[in-house]
N, C-alpha and C positions, 0 to 999 in steps of 0.2 A: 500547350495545346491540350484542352481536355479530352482524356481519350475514352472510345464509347465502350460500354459495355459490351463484351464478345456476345451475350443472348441479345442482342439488340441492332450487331452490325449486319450489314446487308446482307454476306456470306450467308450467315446462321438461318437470316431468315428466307434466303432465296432455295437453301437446302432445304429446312424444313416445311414449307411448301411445295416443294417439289416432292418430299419424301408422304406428306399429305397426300398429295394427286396419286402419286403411284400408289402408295396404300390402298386409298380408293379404289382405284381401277384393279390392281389386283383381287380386293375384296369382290368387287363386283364382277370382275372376270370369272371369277373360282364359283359365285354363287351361279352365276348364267351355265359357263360350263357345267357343272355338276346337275343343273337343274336338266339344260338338254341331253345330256348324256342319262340320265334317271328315267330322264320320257320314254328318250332311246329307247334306252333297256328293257323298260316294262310293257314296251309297244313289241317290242321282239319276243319277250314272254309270253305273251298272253296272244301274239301270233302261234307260238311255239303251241302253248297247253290248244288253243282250238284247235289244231293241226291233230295235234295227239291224240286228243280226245275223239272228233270226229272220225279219224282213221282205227282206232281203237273200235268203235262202236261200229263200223262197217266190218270189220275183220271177226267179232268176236258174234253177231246176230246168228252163223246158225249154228254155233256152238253152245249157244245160248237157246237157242229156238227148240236142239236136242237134248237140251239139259244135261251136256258133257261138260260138266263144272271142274274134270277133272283137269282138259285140256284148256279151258278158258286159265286157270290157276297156272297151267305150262307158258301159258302165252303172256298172261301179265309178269309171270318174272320174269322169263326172257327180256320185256320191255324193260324192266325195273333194273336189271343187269346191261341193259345197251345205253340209256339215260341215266346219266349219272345226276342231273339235278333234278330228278323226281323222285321228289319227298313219298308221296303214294300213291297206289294205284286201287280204286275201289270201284266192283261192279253190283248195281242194288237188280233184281229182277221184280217185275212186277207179276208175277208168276205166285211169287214166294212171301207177298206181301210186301215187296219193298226188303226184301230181306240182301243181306252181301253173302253172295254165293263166293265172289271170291276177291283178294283184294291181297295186296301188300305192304306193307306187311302183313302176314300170314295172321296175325292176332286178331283181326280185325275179322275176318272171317266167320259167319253167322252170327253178328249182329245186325240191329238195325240200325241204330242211331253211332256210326264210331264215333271215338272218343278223342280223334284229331282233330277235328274240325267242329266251330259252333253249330250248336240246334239248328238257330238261325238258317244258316247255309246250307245245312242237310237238308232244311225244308222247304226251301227255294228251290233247290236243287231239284227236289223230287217230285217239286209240283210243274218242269217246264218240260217241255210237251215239245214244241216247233224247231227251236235252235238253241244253238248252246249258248248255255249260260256262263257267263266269266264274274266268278266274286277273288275280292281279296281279302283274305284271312290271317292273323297271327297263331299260330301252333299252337296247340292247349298242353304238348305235351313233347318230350322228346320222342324222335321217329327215327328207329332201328330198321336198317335192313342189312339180313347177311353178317352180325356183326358191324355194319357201318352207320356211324349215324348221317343221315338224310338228312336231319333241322334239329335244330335246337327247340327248347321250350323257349313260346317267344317271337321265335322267326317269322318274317313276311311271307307267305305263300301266296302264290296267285294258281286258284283252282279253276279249270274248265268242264263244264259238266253239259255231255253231248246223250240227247237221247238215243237209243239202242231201238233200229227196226227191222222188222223182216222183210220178205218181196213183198209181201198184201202191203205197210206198211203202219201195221199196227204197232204199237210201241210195245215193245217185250221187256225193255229195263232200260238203266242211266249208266255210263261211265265217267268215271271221276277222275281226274287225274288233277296230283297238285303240284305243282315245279316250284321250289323251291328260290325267294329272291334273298338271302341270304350273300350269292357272289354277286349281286347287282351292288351292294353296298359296297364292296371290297372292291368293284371297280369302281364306283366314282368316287371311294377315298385316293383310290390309285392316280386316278384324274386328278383330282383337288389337290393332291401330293405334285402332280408337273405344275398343273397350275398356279401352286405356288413357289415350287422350284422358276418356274421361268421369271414369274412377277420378283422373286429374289434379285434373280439377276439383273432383269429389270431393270429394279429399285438401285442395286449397286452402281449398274453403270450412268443412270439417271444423277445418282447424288456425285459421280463423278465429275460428270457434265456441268451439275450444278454447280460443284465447287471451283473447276476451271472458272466459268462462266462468272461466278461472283468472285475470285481474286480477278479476273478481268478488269469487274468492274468496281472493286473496290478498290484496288492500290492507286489508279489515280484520283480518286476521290479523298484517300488516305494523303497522297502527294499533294493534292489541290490545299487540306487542311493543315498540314504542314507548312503551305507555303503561305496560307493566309494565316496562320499562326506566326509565320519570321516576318510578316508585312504589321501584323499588332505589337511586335515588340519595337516595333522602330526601324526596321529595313525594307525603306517604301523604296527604294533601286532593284529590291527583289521582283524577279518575274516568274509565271507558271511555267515549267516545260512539260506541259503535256501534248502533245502532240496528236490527233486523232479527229477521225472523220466521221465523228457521231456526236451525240447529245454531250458526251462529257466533253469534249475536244471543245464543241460550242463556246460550253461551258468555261471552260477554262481561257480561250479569249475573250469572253465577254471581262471574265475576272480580270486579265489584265490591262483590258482598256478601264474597266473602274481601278484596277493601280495609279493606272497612270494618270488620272484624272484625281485620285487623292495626293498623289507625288505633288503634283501641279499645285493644288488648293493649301494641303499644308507647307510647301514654299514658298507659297503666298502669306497664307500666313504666319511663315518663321520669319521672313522678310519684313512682316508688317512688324513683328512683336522688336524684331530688333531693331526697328528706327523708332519703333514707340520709347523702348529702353534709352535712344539718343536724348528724350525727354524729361523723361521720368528713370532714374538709377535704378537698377535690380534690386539692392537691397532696399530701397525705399515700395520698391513693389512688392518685395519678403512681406511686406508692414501693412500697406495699404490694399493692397490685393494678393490675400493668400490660398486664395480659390482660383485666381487667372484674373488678367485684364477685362475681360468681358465681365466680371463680377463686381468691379467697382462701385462703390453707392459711398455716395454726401459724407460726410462723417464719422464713418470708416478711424480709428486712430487707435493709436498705444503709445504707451507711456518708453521710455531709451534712455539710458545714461549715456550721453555723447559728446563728442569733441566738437567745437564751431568754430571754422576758422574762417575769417571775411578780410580779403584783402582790394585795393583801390586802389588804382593809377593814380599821382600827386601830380596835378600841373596834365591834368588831361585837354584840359578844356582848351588850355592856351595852346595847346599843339596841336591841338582841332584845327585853330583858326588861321595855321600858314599849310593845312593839307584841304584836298580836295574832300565831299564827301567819301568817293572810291577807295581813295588813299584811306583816310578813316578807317575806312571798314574794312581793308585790306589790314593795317597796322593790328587793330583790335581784335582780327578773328588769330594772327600770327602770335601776339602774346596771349590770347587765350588758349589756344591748341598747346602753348609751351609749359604754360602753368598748371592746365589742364591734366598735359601729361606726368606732372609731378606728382600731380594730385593721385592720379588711378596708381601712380608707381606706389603711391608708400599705403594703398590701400582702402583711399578714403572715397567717395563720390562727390560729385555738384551738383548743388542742390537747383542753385538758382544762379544766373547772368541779372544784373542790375547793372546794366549800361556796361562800365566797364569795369564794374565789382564783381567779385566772384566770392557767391558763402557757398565753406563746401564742408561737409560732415563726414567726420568719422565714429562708427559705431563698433568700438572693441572696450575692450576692461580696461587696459593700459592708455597712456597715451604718447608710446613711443613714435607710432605711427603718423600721426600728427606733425609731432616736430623733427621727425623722416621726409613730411611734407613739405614745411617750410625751409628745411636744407635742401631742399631739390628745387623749389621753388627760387631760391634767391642765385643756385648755381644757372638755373635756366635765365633768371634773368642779366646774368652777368656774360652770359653765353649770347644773350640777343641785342646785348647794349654792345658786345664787341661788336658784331656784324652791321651794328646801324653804324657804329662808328667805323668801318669799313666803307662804308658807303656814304658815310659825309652827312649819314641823319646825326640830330641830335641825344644821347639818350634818356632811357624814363626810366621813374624811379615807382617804387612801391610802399603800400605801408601793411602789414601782415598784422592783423591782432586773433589772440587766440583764447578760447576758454569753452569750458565743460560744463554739465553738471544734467538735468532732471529738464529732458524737454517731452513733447506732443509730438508724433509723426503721426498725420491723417491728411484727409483729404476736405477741402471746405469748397462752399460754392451752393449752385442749385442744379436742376435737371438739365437743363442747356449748357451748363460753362463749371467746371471742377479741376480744379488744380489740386496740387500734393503741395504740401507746407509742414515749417515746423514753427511750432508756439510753445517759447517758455522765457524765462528769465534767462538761460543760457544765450541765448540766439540775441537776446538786444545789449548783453554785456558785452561780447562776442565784437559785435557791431562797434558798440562804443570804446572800445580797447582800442582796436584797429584806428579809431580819429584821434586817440591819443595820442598815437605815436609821434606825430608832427612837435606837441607840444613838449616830448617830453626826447626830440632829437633821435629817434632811432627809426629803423626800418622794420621792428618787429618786437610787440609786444607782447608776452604769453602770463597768464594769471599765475600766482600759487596754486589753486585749483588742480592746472593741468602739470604743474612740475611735481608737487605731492601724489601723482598717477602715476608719474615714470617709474619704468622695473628697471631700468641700465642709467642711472642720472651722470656717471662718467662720460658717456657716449657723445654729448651734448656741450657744447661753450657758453655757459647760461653764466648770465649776470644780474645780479637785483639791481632793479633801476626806485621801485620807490614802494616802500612801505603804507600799506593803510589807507591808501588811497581812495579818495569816494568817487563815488561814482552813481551819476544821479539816475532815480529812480531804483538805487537798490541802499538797503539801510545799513548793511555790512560793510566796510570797506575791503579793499583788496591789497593785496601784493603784487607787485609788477615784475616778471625778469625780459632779457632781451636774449639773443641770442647771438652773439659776436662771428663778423663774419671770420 
């Protein structure tokens, strides 16, 4: 079973998706929160400085109105001392040209333009008449008071600047007061800080979840491919045990109804291949189709050093003619299933049935096997002529010739009709040995050819029957032995 990549299996990707989304959502939680709490803040400020300011400016007009600059100065530190995040406190009269009678910090004190706050905003400031004016400023400077610093150089201030009137209600001067957003930031880091504390946790028990959730769903998915991996090696009896009442559970029955529906189709076709083989021998299929039976084509062949052995009932005909046909064909399937089985014992195949001939080939280096054949061969038939003669039939005889050498295993024919053959000078000497036997008194002829093969020639009761022997259609003569029962 090839196995997946861990950055690629379901797990990995169902966590990091998920660990995506949450990221997300935390990212986006943190900027929303921080954004509303920032609004918050700076809507509470700028509530805070107009409160200030405007109460500032009612408190301080007839102290101002008497030009007791000394008590206005009592009263902005007092204030400066009770509000801890006011940066400064600055009063301009219009009396005085716009001048700061008093302010805090104290340095700031008879000027006109201070030097906290831009141009800009001094002069907005000192042109508004009706209502207070709210600007936001960054610090031009550090701002001491008491020894404390108030802001940084730098810092956000948010100033409210309330005109100063009398009873008539002429405007006599401006109060300025600036509050300092400096701890606005340090809350909504503090915010951003839960925010992402929480989104941590979150995240962790999300990738938790996740990971239950994908070993959920991946161990039968893992089991389903384990088990369609032992059904590709050849254990089509195997089945899925996954059990379950979802898509994968589906899944996994639908898998083993196509099991079993391949179980079915390939014992079909093992069934078909091995009655094919009852036709055509394996090793002749090794030859002719070595891609599989379905890849067979015309002409197909190779070359084999092989043994050919052809043996023929003598006196067939005449014992045809006191049996029935049934009889017949009962007699001839009994000694071929006999000699048959001689044949597969000592290793060799059948090639071909011609009536009641049988050539059957052996393809080894040696050719002990062969004449392993024809001793089993002649034992079976001395085994089948007792039992006839147990039964008051008459018995039959054989004649076994044998020889080797350089033949053709292929297939001949056209598109419609293709048989398996073999073509050589072997195969018709083969033939022609075996008709000699009659003339030359014996039950079994074998070449020099195939006794010059033998690796054990003790093993064997071979006798030379005739030297030099011709044999027509081949220019060589031959050597004949027998093999004594």
């Amino acid at each position: 079973m090839k196995k997946v990549p861990r950055l690629r299996s379901i797990g990995v990707r169902l966590m990091a998706l998920v660990m995506c989304v949450i990221v997300a959502t935390v990212l986006v939680m943190v900027w929303q929160w921080a954004r509303v709490d920032r609004q918050q803040l700076l809507a509470e400020k700028e509530r805070s400085a107009r409160t200030i300011a405007s109460t500032l400016g009612r408190i301080l007009m007839n102290e101002i109105d008497d030009s007791n600059w000394s008590q206005v100065r009592v009263d902005i530190n007092l204030l400066m001392g009770d509000e801890q995040e006011l940066a400064y406190v600055i009063i301009h009269v219009d009396s005085q040209r716009q001048k700061i009678v008093a302010a805090a910090p104290s340095e700031l004190n008879e000027q006109y333009i201070p030097d906290v706050a831009p141009l800009a905003v001094t002069r907005a400031t000192l042109a508004a008449d009706k209502d207070v004016v709210v600007n936001k400023l960054y610090a031009l400077r550090e701002i001491r008071f008491r020894d404390a610093t108030r802001a940084e150089r730098g810092d956000p201030i948010i100033e409210a600047a309330a005109p100063i009137r009398i009873a008539t209600g002429t405007r006599v001067g401006v109060a300025r007061v600036g509050l300092s957003l400096a701890k606005i930031d340090a809350l909504v880091a503090a915010a951003m800080r839960k925010a992402i504390t929480v989104g941590g946790i979150a995240l962790v028990l999300a990738l938790l979840g996740a990971w239950f959730v994908a070993r959920r769903m991946s161990r039968p998915i893992e089991q389903l491919a384990a088990d369609a991996s032992r059904i590709a090696s050849g254990h089509l009896s195997h089945r899925a045990t996954i059990e379950r009442r979802d898509e994968i559970g589906a899944l996994a029955a639908a898998f083993n109804e196509m099991t079993e529906d391949l179980e079915a189709s390939f014992g079909k076709l093992r069934r078909t291949a091995d009655a094919f083989e009852r036709f055509v021998p394996r090793k002749f299929l090794q030859v002719i189709a070595p891609q599989g039976i379905e890849n067979i084509v015309v002409g197909t062949g190779a070359s084999r050093r092989i043994s050919v052995l052809f043996t023929d009932l003598r006196g067939f005909t005449s014992i045809s003619e006191d049996l029935t046909p049934l009889d017949v064909f009962r007699l001839l399937n009994d000694y071929l299933a006999r000699m048959g089985g001689a044949i597969d014992r000592a290793g060799g195949f059948v090639d071909k049935y011609i009536g009641d001939a049988i050539m059957a080939l052996f393809d080894n280096d040696h050719t002990d096997n062969v004449l392993d054949a024809v001793v089993g061969m002649r034992l079976a038939l001395r085994s089948f002529n007792a039992e006839r003669k147990a039964l008051g039939h008459a018995p039959i005889e054989s004649g076994i010739g044998v020889h080797g050498g350089e033949v053709v295993m292929g297939t001949i024919g056209f598109a419609s009709k293709i048989e398996s053959t073999v073509i050589g000078d072997a195969v018709n000497v083969a033939s022609r040995v075996e008709s000699m036997t009659k003339d030359h008194g014996v039950h079994v002829l074998i070449t020099g050819e195939v006794v010059a093969r033998l690796r054990d020639r003790s093993k064997y009761a071979l006798r030379i029957v005739a030297r030099g022997v011709p044999v027509r259609g081949r220019d060589e003569p031959i050597d004949l032995y027998t093999l004594d029962d």
